[in-house]
Structure formats: C-alpha cells, structure tokens
Phi, psi and omega in degrees: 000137164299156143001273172315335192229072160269194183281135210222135164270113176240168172255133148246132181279133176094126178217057176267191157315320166312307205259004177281324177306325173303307194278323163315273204313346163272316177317304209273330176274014177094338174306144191266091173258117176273114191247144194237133199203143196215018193245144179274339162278345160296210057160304187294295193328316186252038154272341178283008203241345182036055215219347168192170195271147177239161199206133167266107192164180163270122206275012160290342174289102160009271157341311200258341201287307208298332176294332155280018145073037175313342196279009205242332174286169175220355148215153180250105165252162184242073183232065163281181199273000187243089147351274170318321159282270208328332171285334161304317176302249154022298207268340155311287185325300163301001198256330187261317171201185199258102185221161167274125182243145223222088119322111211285164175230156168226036143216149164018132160284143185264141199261010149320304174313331206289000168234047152242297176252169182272344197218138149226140182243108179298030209281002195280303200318303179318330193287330180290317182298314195293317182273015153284331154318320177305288197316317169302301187109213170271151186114313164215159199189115203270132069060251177219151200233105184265129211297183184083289145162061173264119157233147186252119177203149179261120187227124184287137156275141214231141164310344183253009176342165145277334191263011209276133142122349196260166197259151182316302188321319196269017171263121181256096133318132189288170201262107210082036167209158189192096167311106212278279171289137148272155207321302188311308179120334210272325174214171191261129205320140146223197178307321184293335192266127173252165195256090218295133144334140161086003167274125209272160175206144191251121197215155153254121216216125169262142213315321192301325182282350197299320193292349187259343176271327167332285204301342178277311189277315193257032168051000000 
C-alpha cells in the first residue's frame, strides 16, 4: 500500500452477502477486516474465506462489539441485513471508542441518520441501478448514483441525435447537466469536444433533468 492509501483496520458487523463481499474487497486491497457474524452457518462459510478474523456473536451487544477492539480500528462498518441494529451497532460503537462509522440502510435513507453516523451505505439501490443497466441494455449506463439526485452516467450518442456531430459550445445542454470525459476517454469535456455518433460520453446529470439530456443525446 502507498502512503497514501494506508492499511487500515475496519471491523464490519454482518458477514451476509453485503458484508463478506465487503470484506473480500478490503482483503484484496491489503486492509486488516475484522468480521462479526451470529449466524453458524455463515461463521463455517467464512472460515473458509480467509479474508478476515470472525468473531462470534451479535455485534449489536456491546460486549461482543468490544471484542473487536473498536478503539484499534479506523472504521465500524454496520452492514447487516437489520436496519436497526446497524444503527444499534453505530451507536455503540461511538460510545466505545472515537472511529469512523459507516452504516447499511435497507430503505430509503432517513436523512437523520446522517447526524449519526459518518457513512450510509445503500446497497439494494445500488443494486436496482446495476439491473436497470441490464434491462436497458447499450447506450446508457448509470456510473454512480450520487446522494442528492445526482447521477453520474455514460451515454452513447446515437445518429439521429439532436446534439449529434456538433460540438459542445453550440449545444444548450439543460441547466443541471455537465459533460464530463469526452468520446476519447482522455480529457475532460470542454467547448471544443464534439459530440460524435456512435461514441461514448460520462456526464453529471441531476435527476430533474435526465429525460431532457437523454432525448438530446439519444434522440
């Protein structure tokens, strides 16, 4: 790991899909994961996974929080499948020691939490967005999805375009859209990038606007 980036201890509470996936992806980026798990068949399942020390119990108990040494961490994530306890989780935790805590939502985010915790984590959404790409197909693809009605998405231009072969200056893009990347990949959109057919392009598009930058880029 650089500098820049160093190994970091998190704990993650849940060792369901969310959080073994979670805990591969910090395994593989060199992070030291700690997993807190109360179910015996997960806890044989990740023993097998070798991707973090498991710890057994429900990690809304206090008690069992403490064995994984939050005051030793730099992040508390809370991502079971029980809303309430990860807010249970979360609140313990700050209670034990000064860590960053990072907490899944399964609905809608209350926007309350966000003066609770340092992190909401969202993943059935993220999850709808990856199959609404599918369902779509080629041509648009959402990016990142930013809290706020923010979306970050890559959308090809299509021949019948309205914006198609003309270059940005001469394009009134709506007020809450912004071309990020250009057809190249290589630099960032200015007045000069034109917007070529059959070409991909990465824009930041606020939610109220999308259907009017679709239909300009994709006719």
């Amino acid at each position: 790991m650089s500098e820049s980036n160093p190994t970091q201890r998190i704990v993650i509470a849940g060792g369901g899909t969310v959080g073994l996936q979670t805990a591969r992806l910090l395994d593989d980026r060199g992070h030291n994961v700690v997993l807190i798990e109360q179910d015996p068949d997960r806890i044989a399942a990740l023993g097998d996974e070798y991707v973090a020390t498991v710890i057994e119990g429900n990690a809304a108990r206090p008690s069992v929080l403490r064995q994984a040494q939050p005051d030793r961490a730099d992040v508390v994530a809370a991502l079971t499948d029980d809303e309430d306890a990860n807010f249970a989780v979360c609140m313990a935790t700050q209670r034990l020691a000064e860590v960053r805590t990072v907490m899944r939502v399964t609905s809608a985010p209350d926007d309350l939490y966000e003066e609770f915790v340092d992190g909401l984590v969202f993943p059935e959404h993220y999850g709808a967005r990856a199959a609404t790409n599918e369902i779509v197909g080629e041509g648009v693809r959402t990016v990142e999805d930013v809290f706020g009605g923010v979306e970050i998405v890559e959308v090809e231009i299509t021949e019948d375009a309205p914006v198609a072969g003309k270059r940005l200056e001469d394009v009134r893009l709506p007020r809450g859209s912004l071309i990020i990347v250009d057809a190249t990949g290589h630099r960032i959109g200015g007045p000069e990038t034109v917007l070529e057919p059959g070409h991909r392009y990465v824009l930041a598009v606020e939610a109220e606007v999308a259907d009017e930058v679709l239909n300009l880029l994709r006719g």
